[in-house]
C-alpha positions as CSV (number, residue, x, y, z in Angstrom):
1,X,-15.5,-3.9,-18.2
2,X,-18.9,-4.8,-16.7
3,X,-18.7,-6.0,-13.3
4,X,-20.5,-9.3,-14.2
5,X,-17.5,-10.0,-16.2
6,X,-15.0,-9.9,-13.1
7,X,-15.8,-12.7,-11.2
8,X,-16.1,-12.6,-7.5
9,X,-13.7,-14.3,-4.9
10,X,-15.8,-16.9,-2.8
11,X,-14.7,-18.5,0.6
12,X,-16.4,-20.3,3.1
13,X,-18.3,-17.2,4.7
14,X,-17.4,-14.1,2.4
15,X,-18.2,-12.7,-0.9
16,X,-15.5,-10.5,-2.0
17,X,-17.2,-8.5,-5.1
18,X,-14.3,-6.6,-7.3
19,X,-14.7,-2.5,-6.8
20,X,-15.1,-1.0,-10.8
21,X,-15.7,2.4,-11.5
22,X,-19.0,1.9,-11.6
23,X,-19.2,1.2,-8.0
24,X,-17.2,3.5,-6.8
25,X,-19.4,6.2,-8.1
26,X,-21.9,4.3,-6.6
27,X,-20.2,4.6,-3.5
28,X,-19.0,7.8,-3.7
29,X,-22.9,9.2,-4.5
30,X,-24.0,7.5,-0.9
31,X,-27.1,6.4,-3.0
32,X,-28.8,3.1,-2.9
33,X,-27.4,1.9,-6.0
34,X,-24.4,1.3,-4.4
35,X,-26.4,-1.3,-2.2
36,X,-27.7,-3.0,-5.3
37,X,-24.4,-3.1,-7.6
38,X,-22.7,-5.2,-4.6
39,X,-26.2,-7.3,-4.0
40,X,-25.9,-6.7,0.0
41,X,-27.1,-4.7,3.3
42,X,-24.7,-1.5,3.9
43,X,-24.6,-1.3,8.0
44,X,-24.9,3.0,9.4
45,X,-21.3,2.4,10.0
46,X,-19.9,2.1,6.6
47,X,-17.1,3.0,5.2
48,X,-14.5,1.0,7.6
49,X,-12.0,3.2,9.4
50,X,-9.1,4.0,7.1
51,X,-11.2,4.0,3.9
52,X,-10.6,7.8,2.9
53,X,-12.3,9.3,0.3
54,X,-9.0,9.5,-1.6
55,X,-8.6,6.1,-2.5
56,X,-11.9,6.8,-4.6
57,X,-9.9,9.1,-6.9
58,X,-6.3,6.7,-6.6
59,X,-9.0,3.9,-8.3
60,X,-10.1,5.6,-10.8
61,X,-7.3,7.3,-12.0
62,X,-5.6,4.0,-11.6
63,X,-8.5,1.7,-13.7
64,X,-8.2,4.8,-16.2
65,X,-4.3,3.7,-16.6
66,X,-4.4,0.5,-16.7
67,X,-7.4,-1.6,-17.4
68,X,-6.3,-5.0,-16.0
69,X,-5.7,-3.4,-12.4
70,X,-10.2,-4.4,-12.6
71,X,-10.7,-7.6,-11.0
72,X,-7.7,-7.5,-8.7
73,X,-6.9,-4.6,-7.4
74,X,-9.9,-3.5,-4.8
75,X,-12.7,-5.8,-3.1
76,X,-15.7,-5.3,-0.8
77,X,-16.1,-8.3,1.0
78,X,-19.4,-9.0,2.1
79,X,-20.6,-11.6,4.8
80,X,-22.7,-14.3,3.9
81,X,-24.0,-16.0,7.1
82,X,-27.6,-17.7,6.6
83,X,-28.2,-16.7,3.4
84,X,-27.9,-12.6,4.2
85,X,-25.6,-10.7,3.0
86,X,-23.7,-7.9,4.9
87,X,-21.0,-5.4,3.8
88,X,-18.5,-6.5,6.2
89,X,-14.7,-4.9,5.0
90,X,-12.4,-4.4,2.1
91,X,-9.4,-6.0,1.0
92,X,-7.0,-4.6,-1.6
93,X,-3.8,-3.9,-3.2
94,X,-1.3,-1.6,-6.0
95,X,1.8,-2.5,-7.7
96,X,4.5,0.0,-6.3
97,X,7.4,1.7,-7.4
98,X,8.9,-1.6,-7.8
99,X,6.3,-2.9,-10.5
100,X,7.2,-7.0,-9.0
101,X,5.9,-5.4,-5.6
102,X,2.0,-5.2,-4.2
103,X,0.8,-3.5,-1.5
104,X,-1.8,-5.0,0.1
105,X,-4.1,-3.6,2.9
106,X,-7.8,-4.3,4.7
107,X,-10.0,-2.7,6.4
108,X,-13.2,-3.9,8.3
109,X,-16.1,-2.5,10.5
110,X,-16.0,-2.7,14.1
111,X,-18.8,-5.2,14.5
112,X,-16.9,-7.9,12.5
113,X,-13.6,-7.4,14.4
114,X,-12.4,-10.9,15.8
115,X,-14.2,-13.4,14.0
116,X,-11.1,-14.2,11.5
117,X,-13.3,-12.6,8.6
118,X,-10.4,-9.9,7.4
119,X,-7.9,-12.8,7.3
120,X,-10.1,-15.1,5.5
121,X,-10.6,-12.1,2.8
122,X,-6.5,-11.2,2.9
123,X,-6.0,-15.2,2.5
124,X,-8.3,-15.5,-1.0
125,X,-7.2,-11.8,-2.0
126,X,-3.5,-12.5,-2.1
127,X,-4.5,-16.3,-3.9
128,X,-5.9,-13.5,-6.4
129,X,-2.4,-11.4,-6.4
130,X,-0.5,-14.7,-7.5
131,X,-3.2,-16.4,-10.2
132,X,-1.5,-12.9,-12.0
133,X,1.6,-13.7,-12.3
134,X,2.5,-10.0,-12.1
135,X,4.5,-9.2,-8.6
136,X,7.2,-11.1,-7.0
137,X,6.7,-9.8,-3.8
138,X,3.6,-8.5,-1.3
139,X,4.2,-6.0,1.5
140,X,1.6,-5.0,3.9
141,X,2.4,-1.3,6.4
142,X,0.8,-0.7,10.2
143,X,1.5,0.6,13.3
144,X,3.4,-1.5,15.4
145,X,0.8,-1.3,18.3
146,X,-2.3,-2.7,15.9
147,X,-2.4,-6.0,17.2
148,X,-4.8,-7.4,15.0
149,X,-3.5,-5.9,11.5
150,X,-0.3,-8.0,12.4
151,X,-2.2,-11.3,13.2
152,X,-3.7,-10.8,10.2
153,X,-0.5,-10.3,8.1
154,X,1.1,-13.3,9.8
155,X,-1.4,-15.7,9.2
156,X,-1.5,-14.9,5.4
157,X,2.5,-15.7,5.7
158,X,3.8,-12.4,5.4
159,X,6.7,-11.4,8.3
160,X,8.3,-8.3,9.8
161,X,10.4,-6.4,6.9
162,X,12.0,-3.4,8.9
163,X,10.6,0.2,9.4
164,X,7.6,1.5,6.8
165,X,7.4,4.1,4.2
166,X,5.2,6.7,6.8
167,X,6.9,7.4,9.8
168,X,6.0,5.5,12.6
169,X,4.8,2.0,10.5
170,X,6.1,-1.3,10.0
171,X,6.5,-3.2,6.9
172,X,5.7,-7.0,6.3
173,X,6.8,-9.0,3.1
174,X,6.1,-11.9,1.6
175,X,8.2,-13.4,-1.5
176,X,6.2,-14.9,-4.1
């Protein structure tokens, strides 16, 4: 699927531009025409802490499986203040075991930290996650002392759940 034919997820300061293979090799190559596929600035500081190299290889595999995960499964979400536009973070999520259940997660650079952006992307991305009609529920893991991961999950209505899958996490849910 082209990436013109998925269309992007617009709120009041972000562009979140759907991740398709295409991209990702983009990404993956560190060349400039990963710059030009997602129409924006990539800051020295890119990729976000958390974004491992493995996730490349989960997306693929997984857009190999099963087409429609394209167009809801992975954004970049890019920061559109006066007309320039900035790779700011990324928001996205996987059907679990449990194929009613998403994980969600977000990640976003240092310099953007604090200004609501993350939740604003996490708010329109899980709008995305229902407009499927695919999962009943959305869970979200972090440490317990990551402050701003759980602001974040709370303001997108999602609340404590108990003890998460890695040892040391927490789990948030929300029912659908």
């Amino acid at each position: 699927m082209p990436h013109t034919a998925i269309p992007d997820i617009l709120t009041g300061r972000l562009a979140l531009i759907a991740l398709t293979p295409e991209i990702i090799r983009a990404e993956q190559s560190s060349g400039p025409r990963f710059a030009e596929l997602v129409r924006c600035t990539i800051p020295a500081n890119w990729p976000p802490e958390h974004w491992d190299p493995h996730v490349f290889d989960f997306l693929l595999a997984l857009f190999d499986r099963d087409p429609e995960a394209l167009g809801w499964t992975r954004f970049v979400a890019i920061r559109k203040p006066d007309g320039t536009r900035t790779l700011a973070g990324t928001v996205g999520g996987f059907a679990r075991e449990d194929p009613a259940e998403c994980e969600i997660g977000y990640s976003i650079l240092q310099q953007f930290e604090g200004l609501g952006l993350i939740t604003e992307a996490a708010q329109a991305f899980i709008q995305r996650i229902r407009a499927t009609g695919r999962f009943s529920s959305i869970i979200a893991h972090t440490y317990p002392w990551l402050g701003g991961s759980i602001r974040v999950m709370e303001k997108c209505g999602l609340t404590y759940d108990g003890p998460g899958q890695e040892q040391g996490t927490i789990r948030y849910r929300m029912r659908l």
